[in-house]
gemmi code that builds the backbone of each chain (N, CA, C; Angstrom):
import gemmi

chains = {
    "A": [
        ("UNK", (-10.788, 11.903, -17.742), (-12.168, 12.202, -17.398), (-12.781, 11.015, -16.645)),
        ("UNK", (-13.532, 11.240, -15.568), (-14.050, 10.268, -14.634), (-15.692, 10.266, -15.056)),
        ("UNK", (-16.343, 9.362, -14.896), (-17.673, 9.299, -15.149), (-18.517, 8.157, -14.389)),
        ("UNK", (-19.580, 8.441, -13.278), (-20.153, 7.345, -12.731), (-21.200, 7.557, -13.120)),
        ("UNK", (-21.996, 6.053, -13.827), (-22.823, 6.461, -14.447), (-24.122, 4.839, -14.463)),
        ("UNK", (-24.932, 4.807, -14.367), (-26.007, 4.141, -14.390), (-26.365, 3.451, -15.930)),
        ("UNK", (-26.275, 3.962, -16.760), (-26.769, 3.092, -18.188), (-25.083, 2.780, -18.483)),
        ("UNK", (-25.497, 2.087, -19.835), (-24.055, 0.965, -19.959), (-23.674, 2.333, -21.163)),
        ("UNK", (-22.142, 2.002, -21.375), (-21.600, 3.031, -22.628), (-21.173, 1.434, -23.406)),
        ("UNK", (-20.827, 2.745, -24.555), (-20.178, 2.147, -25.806), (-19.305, 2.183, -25.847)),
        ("UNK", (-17.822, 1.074, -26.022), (-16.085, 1.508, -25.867), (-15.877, 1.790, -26.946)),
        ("UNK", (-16.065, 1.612, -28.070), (-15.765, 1.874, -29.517), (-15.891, 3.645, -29.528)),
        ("UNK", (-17.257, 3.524, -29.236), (-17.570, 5.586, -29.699), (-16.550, 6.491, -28.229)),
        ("UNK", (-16.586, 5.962, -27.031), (-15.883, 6.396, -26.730), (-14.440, 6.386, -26.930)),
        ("UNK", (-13.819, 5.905, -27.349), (-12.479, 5.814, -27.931), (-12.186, 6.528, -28.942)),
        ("UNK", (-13.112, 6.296, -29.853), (-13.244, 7.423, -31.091), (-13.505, 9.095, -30.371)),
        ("UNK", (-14.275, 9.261, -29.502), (-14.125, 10.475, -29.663), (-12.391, 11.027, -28.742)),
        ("UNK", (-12.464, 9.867, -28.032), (-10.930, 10.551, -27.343), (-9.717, 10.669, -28.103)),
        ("UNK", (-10.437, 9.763, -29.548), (-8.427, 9.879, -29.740), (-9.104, 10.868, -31.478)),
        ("UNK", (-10.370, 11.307, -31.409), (-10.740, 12.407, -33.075), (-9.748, 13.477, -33.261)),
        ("UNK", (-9.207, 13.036, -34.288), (-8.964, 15.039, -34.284), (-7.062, 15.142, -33.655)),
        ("UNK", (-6.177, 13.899, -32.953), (-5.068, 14.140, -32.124), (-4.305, 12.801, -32.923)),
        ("UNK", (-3.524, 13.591, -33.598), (-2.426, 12.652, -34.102), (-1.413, 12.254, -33.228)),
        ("UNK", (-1.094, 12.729, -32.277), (0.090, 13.015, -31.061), (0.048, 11.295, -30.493)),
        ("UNK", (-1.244, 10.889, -30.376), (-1.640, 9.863, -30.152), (-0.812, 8.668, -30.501)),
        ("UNK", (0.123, 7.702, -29.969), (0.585, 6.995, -30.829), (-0.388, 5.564, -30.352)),
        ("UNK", (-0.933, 5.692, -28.880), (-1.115, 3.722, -28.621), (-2.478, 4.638, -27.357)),
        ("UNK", (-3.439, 3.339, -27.755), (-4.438, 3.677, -26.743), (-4.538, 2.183, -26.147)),
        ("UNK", (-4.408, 2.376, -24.696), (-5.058, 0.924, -24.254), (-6.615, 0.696, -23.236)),
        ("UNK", (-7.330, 0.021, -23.269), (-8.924, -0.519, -22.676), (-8.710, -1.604, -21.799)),
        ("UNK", (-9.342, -1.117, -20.736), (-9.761, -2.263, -20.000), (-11.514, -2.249, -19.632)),
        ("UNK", (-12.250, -3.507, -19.899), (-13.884, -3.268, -19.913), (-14.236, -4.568, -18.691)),
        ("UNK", (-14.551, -4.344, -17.448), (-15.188, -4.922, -16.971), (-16.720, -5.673, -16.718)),
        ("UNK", (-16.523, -7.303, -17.109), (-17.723, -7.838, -17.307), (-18.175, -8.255, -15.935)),
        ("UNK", (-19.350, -8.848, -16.073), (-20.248, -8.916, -14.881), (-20.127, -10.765, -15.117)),
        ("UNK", (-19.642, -11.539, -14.584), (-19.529, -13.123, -14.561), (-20.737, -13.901, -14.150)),
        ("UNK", (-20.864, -14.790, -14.959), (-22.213, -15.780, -14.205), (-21.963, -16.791, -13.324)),
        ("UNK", (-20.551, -16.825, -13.019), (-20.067, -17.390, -12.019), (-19.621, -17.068, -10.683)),
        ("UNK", (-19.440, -17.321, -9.468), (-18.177, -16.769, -8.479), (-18.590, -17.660, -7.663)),
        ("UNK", (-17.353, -17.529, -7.055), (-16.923, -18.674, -5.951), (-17.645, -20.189, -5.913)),
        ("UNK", (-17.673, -20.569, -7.207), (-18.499, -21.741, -7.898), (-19.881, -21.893, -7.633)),
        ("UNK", (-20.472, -20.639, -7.532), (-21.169, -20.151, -7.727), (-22.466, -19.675, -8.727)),
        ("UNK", (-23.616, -19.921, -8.916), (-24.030, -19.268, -10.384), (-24.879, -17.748, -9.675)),
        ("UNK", (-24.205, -17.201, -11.096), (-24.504, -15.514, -10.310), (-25.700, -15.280, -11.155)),
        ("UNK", (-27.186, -14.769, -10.771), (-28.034, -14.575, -12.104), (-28.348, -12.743, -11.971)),
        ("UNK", (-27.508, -12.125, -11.164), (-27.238, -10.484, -11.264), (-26.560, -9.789, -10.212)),
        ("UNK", (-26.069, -8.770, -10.656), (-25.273, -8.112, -9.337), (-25.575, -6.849, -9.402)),
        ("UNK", (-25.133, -6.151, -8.039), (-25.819, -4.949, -7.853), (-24.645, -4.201, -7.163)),
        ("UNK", (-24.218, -2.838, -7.917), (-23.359, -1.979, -7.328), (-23.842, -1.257, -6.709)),
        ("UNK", (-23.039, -0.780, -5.305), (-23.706, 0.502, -4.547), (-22.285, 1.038, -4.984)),
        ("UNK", (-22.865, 2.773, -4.969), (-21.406, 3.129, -4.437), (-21.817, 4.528, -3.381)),
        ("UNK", (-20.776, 5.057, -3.075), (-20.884, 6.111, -2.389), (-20.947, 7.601, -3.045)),
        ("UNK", (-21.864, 8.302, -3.259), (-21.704, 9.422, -4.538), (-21.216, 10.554, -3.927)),
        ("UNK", (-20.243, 11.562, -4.697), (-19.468, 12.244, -4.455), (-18.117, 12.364, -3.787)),
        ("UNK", (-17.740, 10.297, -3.314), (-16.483, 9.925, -3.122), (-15.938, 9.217, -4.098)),
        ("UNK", (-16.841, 8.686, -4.513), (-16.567, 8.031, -6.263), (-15.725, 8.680, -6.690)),
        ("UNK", (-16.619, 9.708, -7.292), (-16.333, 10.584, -8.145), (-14.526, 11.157, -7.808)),
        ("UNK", (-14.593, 11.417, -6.541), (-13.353, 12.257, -5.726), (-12.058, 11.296, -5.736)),
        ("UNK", (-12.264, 10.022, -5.658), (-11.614, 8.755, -5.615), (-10.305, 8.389, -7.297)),
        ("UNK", (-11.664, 8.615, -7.893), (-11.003, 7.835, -9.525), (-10.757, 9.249, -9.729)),
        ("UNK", (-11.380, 10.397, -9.795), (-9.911, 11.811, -10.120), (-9.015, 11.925, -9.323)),
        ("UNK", (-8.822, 11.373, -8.101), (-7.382, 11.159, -7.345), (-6.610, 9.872, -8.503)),
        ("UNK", (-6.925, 9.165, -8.751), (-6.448, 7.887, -8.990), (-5.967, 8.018, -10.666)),
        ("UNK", (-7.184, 9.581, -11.565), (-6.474, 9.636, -12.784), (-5.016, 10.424, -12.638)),
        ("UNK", (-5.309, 11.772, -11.476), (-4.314, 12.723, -11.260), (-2.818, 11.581, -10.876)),
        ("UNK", (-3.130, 11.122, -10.080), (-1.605, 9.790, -9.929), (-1.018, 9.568, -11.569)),
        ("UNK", (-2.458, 8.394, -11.868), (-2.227, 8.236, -13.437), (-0.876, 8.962, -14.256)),
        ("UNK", (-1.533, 10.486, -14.645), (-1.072, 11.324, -14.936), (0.084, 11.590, -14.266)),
        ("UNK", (0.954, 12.180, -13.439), (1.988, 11.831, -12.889), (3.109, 11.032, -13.300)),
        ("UNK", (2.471, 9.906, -13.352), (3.200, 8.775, -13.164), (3.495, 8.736, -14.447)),
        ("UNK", (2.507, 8.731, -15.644), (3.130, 8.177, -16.980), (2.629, 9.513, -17.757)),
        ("UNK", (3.675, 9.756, -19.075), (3.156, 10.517, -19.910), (1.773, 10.046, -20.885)),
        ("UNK", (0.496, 10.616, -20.004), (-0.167, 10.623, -20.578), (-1.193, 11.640, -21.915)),
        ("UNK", (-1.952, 11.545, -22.517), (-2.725, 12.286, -23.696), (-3.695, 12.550, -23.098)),
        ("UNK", (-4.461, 10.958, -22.432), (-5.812, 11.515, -21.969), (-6.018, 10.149, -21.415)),
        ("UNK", (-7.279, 10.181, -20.392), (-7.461, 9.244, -19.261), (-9.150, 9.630, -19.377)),
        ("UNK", (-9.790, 7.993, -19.213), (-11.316, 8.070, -18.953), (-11.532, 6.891, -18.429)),
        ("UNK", (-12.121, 7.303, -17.247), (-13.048, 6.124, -16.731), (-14.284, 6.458, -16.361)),
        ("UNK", (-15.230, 5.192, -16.735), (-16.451, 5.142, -16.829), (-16.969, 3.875, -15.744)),
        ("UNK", (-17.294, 4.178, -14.896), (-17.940, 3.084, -13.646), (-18.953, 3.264, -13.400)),
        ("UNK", (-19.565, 2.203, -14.103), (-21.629, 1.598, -13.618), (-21.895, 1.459, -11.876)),
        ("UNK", (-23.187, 2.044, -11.741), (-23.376, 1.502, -10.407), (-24.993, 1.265, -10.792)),
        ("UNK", (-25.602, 0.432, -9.963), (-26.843, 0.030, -10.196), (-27.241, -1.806, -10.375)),
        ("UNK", (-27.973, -2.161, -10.528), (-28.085, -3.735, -10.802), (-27.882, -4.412, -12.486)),
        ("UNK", (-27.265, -5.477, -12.766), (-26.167, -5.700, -13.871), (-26.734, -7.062, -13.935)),
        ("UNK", (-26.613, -8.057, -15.100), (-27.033, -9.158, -15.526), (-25.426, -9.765, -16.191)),
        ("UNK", (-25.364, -10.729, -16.119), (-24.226, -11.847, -16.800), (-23.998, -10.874, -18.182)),
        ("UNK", (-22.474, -10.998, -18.662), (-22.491, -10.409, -19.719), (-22.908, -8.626, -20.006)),
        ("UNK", (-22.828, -8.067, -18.714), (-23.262, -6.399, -19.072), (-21.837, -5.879, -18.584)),
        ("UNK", (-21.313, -5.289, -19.144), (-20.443, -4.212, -18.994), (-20.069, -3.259, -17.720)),
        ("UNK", (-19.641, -3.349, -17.209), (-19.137, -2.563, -15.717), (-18.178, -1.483, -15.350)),
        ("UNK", (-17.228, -1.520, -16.157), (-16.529, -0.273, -16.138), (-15.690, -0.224, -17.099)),
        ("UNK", (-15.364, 0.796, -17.753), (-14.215, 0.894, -18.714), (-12.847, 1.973, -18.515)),
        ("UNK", (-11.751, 1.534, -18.596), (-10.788, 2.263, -18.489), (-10.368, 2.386, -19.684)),
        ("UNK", (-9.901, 3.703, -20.314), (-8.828, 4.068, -21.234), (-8.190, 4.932, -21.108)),
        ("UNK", (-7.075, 4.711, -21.968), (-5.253, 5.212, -21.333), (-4.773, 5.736, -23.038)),
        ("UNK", (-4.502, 6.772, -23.129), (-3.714, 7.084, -24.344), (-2.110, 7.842, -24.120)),
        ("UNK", (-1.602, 7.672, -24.980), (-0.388, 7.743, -24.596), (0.344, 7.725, -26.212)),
        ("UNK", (1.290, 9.078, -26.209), (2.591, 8.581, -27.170), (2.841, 7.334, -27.696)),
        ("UNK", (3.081, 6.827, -26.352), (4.043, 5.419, -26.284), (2.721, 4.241, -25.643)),
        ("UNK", (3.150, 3.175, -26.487), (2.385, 1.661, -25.756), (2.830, 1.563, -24.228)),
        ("UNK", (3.999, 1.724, -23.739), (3.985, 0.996, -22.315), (3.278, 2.168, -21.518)),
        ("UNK", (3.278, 3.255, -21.792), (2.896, 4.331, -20.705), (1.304, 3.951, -20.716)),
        ("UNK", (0.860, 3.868, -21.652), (-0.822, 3.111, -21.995), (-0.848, 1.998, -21.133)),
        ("UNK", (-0.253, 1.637, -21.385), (-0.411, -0.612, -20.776), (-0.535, -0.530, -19.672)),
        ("UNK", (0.424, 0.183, -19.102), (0.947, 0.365, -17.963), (-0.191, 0.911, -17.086)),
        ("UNK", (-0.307, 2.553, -17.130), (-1.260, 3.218, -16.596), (-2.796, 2.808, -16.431)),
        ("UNK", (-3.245, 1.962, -17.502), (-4.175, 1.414, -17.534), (-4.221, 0.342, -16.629)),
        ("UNK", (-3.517, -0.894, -16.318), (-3.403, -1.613, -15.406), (-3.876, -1.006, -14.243)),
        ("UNK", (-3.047, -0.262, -13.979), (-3.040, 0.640, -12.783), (-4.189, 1.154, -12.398)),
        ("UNK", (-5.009, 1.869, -13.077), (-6.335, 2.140, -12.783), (-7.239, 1.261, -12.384)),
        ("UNK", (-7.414, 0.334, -13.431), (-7.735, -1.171, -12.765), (-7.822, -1.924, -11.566)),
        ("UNK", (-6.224, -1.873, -11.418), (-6.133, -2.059, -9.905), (-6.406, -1.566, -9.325)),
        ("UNK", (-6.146, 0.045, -8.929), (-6.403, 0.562, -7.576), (-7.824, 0.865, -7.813)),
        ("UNK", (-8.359, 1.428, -8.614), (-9.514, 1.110, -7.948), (-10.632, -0.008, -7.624)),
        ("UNK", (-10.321, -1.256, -7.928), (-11.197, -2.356, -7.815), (-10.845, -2.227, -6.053)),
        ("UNK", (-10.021, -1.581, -5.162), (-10.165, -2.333, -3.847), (-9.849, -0.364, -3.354)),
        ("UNK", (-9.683, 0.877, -3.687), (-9.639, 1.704, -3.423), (-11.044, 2.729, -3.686)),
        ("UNK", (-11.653, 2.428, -4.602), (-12.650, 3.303, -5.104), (-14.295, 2.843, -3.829)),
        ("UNK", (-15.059, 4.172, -3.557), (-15.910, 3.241, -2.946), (-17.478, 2.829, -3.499)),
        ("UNK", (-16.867, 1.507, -4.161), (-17.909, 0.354, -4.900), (-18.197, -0.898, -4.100)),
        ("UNK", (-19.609, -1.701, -3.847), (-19.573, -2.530, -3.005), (-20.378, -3.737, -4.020)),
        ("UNK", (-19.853, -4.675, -4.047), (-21.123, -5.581, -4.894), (-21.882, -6.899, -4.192)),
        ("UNK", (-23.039, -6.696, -4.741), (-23.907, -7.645, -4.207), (-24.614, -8.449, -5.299)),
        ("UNK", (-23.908, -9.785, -4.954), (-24.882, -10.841, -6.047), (-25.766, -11.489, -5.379)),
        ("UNK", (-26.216, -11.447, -6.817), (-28.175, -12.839, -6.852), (-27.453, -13.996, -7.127)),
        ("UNK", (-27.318, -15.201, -6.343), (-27.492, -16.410, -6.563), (-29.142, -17.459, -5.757)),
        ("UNK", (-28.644, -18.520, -6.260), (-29.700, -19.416, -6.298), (-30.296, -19.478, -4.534)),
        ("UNK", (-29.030, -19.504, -3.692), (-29.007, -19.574, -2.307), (-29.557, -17.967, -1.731)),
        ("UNK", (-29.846, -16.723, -2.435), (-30.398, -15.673, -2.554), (-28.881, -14.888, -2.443)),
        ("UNK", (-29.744, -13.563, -2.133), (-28.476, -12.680, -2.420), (-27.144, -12.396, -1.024)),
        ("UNK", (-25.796, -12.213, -1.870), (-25.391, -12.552, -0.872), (-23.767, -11.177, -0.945)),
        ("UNK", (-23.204, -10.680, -0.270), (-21.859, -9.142, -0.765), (-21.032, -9.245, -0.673)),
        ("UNK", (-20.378, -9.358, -1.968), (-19.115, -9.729, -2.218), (-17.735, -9.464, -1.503)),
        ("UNK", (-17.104, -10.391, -1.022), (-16.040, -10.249, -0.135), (-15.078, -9.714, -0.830)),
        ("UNK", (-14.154, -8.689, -0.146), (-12.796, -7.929, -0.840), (-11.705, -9.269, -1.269)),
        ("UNK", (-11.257, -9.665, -1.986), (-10.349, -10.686, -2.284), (-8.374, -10.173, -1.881)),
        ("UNK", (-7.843, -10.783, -1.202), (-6.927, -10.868, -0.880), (-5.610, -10.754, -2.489)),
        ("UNK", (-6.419, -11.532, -3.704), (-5.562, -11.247, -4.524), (-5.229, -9.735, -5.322)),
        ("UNK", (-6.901, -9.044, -5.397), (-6.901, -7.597, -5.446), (-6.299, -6.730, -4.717)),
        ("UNK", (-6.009, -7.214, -3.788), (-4.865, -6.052, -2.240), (-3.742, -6.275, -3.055)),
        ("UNK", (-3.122, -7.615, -3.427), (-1.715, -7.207, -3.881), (-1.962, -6.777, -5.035)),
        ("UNK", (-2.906, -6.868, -6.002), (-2.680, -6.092, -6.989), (-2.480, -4.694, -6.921)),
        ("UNK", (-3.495, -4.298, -6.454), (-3.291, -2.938, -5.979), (-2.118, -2.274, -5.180)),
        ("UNK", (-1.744, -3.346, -4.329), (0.084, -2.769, -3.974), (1.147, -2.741, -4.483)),
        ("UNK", (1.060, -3.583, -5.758), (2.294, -3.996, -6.412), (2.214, -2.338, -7.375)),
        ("UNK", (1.549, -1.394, -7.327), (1.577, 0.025, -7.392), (2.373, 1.074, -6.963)),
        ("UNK", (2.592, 0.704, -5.232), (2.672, 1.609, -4.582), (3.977, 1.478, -4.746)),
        ("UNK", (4.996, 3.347, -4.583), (6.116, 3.569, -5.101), (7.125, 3.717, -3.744)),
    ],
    "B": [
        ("UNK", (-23.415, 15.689, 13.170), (-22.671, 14.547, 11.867), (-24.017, 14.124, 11.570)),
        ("UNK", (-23.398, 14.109, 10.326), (-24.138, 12.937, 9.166), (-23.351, 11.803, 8.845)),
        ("UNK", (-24.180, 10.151, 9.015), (-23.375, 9.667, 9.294), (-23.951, 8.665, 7.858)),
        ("UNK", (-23.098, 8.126, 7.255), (-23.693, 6.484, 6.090), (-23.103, 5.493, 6.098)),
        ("UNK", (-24.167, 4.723, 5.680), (-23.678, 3.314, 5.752), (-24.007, 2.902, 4.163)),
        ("UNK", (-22.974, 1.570, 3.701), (-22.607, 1.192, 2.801), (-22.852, -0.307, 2.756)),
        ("UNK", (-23.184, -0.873, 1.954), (-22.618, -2.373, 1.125), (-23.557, -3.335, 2.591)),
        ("UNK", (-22.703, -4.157, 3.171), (-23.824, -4.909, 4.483), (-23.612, -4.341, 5.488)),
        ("UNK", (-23.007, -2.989, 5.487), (-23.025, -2.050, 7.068), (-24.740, -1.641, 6.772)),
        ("UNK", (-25.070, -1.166, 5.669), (-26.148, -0.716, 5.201), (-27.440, -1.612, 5.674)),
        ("UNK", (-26.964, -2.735, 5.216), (-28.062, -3.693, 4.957), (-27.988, -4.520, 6.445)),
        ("UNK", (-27.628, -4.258, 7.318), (-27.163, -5.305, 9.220), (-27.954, -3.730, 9.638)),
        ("UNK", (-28.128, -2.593, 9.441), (-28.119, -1.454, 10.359), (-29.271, -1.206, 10.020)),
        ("UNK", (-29.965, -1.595, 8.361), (-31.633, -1.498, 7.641), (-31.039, 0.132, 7.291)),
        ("UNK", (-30.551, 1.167, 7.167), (-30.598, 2.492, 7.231), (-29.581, 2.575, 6.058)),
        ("UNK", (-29.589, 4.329, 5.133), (-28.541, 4.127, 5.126), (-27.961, 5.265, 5.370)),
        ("UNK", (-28.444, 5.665, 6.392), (-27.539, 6.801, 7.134), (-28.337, 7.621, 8.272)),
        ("UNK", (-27.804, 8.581, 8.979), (-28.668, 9.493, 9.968), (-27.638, 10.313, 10.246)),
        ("UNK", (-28.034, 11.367, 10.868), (-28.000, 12.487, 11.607), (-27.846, 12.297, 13.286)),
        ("UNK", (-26.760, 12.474, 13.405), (-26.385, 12.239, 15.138), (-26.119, 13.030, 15.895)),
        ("UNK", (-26.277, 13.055, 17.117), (-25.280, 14.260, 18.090), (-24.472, 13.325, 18.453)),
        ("UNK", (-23.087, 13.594, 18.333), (-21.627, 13.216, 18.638), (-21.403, 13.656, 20.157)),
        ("UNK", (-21.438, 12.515, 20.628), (-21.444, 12.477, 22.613), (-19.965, 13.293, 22.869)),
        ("UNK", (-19.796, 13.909, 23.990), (-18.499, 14.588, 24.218), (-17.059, 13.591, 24.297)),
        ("UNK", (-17.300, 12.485, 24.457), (-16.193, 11.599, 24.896), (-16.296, 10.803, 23.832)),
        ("UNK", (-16.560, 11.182, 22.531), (-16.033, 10.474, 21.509), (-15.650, 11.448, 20.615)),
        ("UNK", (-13.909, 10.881, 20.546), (-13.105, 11.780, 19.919), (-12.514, 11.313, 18.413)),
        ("UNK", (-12.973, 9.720, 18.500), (-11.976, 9.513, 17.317), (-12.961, 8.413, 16.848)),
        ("UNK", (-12.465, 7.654, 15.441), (-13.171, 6.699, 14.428), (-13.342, 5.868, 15.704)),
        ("UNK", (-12.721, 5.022, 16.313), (-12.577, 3.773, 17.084), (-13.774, 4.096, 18.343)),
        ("UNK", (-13.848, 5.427, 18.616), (-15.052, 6.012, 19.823), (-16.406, 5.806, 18.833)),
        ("UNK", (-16.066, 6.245, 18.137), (-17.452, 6.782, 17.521), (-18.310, 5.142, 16.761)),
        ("UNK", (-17.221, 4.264, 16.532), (-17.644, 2.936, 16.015), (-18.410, 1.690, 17.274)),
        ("UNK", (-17.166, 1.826, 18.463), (-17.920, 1.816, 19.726), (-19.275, 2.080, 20.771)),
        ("UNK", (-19.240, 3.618, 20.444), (-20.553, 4.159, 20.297), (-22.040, 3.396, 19.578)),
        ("UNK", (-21.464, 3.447, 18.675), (-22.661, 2.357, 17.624), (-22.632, 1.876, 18.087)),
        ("UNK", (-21.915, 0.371, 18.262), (-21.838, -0.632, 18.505), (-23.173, -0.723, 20.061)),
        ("UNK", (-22.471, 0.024, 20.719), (-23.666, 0.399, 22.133), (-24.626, 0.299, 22.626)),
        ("UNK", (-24.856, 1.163, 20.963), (-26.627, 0.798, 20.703), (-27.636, -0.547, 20.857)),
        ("UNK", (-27.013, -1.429, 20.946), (-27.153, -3.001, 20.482), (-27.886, -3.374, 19.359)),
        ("UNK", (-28.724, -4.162, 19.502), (-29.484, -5.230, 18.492), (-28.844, -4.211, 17.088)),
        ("UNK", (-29.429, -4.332, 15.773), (-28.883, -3.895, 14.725), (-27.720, -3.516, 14.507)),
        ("UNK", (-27.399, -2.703, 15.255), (-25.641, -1.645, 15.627), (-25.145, -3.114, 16.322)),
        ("UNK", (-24.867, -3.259, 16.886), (-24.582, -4.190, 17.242), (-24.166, -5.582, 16.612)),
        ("UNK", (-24.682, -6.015, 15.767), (-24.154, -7.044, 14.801), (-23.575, -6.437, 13.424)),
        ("UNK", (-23.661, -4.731, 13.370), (-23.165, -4.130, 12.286), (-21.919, -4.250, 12.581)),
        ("UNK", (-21.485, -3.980, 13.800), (-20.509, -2.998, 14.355), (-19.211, -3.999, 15.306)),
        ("UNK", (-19.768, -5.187, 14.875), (-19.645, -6.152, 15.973), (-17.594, -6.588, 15.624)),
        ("UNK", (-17.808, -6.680, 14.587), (-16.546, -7.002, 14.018), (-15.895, -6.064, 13.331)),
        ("UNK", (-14.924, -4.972, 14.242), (-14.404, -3.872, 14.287), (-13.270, -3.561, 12.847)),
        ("UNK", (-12.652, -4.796, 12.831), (-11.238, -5.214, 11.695), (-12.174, -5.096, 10.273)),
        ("UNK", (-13.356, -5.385, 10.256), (-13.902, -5.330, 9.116), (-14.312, -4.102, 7.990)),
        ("UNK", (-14.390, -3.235, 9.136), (-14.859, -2.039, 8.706), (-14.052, -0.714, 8.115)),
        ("UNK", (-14.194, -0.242, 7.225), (-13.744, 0.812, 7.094), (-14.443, 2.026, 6.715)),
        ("UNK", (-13.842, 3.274, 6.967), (-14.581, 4.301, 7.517), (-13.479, 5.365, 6.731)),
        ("UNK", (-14.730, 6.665, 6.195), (-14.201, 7.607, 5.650), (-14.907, 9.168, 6.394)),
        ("UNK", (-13.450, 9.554, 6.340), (-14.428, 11.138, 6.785), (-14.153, 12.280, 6.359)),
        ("UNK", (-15.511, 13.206, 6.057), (-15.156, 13.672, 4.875), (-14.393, 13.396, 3.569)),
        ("UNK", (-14.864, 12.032, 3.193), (-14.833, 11.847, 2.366), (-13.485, 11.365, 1.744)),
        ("UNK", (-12.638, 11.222, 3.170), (-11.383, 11.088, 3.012), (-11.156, 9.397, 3.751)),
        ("UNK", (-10.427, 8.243, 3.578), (-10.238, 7.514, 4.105), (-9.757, 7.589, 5.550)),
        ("UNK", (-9.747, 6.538, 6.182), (-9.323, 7.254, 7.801), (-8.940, 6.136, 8.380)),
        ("UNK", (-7.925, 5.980, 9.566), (-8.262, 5.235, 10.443), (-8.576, 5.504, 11.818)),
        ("UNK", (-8.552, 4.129, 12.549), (-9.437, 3.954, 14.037), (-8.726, 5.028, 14.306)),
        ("UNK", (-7.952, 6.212, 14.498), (-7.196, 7.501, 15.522), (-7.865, 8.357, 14.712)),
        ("UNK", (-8.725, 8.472, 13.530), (-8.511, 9.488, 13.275), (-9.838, 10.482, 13.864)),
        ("UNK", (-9.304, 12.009, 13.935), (-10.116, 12.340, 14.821), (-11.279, 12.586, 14.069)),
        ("UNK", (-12.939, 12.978, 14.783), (-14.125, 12.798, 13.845), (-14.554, 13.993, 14.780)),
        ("UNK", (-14.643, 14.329, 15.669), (-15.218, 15.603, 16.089), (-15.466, 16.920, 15.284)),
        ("UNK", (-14.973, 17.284, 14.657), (-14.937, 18.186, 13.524), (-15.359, 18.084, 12.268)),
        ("UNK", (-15.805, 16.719, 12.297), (-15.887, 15.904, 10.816), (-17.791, 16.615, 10.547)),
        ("UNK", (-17.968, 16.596, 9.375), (-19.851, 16.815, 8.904), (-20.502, 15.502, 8.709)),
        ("UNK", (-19.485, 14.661, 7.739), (-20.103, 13.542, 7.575), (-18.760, 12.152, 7.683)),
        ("UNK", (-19.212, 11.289, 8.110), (-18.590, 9.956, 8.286), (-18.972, 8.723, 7.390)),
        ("UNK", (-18.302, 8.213, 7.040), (-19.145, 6.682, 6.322), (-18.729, 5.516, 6.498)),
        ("UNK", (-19.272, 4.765, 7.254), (-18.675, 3.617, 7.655), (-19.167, 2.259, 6.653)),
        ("UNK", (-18.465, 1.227, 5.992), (-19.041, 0.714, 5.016), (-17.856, -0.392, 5.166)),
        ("UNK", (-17.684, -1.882, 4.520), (-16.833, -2.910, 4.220), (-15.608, -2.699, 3.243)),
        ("UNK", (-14.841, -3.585, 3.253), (-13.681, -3.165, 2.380), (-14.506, -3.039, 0.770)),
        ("UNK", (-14.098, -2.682, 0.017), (-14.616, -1.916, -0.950), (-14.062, -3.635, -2.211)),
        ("UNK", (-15.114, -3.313, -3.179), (-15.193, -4.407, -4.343), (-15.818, -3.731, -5.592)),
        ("UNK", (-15.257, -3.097, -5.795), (-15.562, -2.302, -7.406), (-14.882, -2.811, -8.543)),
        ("UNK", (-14.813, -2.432, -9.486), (-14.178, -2.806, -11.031), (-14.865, -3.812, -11.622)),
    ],
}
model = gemmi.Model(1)
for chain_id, residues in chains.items():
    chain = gemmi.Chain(chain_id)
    for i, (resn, *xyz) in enumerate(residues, 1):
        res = gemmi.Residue()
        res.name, res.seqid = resn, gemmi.SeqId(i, " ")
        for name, pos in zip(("N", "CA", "C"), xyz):
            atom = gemmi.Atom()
            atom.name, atom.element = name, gemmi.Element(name[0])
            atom.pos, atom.b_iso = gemmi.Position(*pos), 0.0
            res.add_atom(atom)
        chain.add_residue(res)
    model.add_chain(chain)
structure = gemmi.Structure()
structure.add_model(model)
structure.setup_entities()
């Protein structure tokens, strides 16, 4: 399940409700993206997501459908904030359930990656020097390729 | 076409999007980015640095060949920084 969404969630209740009720379940894995008060030595005092609505959305259900594919999965959710964010707020959450731990670990990574440089999200931080939009990082490209099959 | 802009395509152009008539001799992403570019002042420092940009149509990723004549909407915006 894909979800773009403006207020922050809870990973705990969501986890609970994905794995209520399904013993089949053997390993769930999370990934929760924070918002840093730092970058590029930098002090960040907020950031601001744009994204593009209705490619979002179209983007990360391409990216769960792969998911799926690729590993035996139970169930798949991602949850991606867009809007303006403070040090310490929550930004996106991925979870991966699965039979098995590596198909979790795994798949979850994966989401991670491709969409931090595939999905269309743009960020813009507040620093002291005013605000200024975050450059695509060269180390996120290979993450995201070290994917491709 | 309906056309949007994203991230500092958005914020170099002040807009974040419009409604265009698509000139006859622009057939593809690389025409139609050109085109802008044309315009000068604003378009012009949006548009200025071609390698930077990337562009979706319908909603689909694309590159500079791909054709846009047929397209409803386009979005031209920076490499993307989500997660």
């Amino acid at each position: 399940m894909i979800r773009v969404q403006e207020n922050d969630f809870d990973a705990g209740a969501e986890i609970r409700t994905l794995t209520e009720g399904r013993t089949n379940i053997g390993g769930v894995a999370s990934f929760i993206g924070l918002v840093r008060d730092i970058a590029g030595g930098e002090e960040v005092s907020a950031m601001t997501l744009e994204h593009y609505p209705g490619m979002t959305e179209k983007i990360l259900g391409q990216l769960e459908t792969e998911a799926r594919e690729r590993w035996p999965l139970d169930d798949v959710l991602v949850v991606h904030r867009y809007g303006r964010m403070t040090p310490g707020e929550q930004i996106v959450l991925v979870v991966t359930a699965s039979a098995h731990r590596e198909a979790a670990l795994q798949s979850c990574q994966f989401l991670i990656d491709r969409l931090k440089t595939g999905a269309p999200f743009w960020k813009e931080e507040e620093t002291p020097d005013g605000a200024r939009w975050v450059d695509a990082r060269e180390e996120d490209d290979r993450a995201a390729e070290r994917w491709v099959e | 076409m309906r056309l949007l802009y994203f991230g500092w395509v958005r914020a170099k152009t002040g807009i974040s999007g419009e409604q265009i008539e698509l000139p006859a001799d622009v057939g593809d992403v690389r025409g139609l980015i050109e085109h802008l570019r044309a315009r000068g002042g604003a378009y012009e420092a949006a548009f200025q640095n071609v390698a930077a940009i990337r562009v979706a149509v319908d909603q689909e990723m694309a590159e500079m060949d791909t054709p846009v004549d047929a397209a409803d909407e386009v979005a031209l915006f920076p490499p993307m920084t989500g997660g």
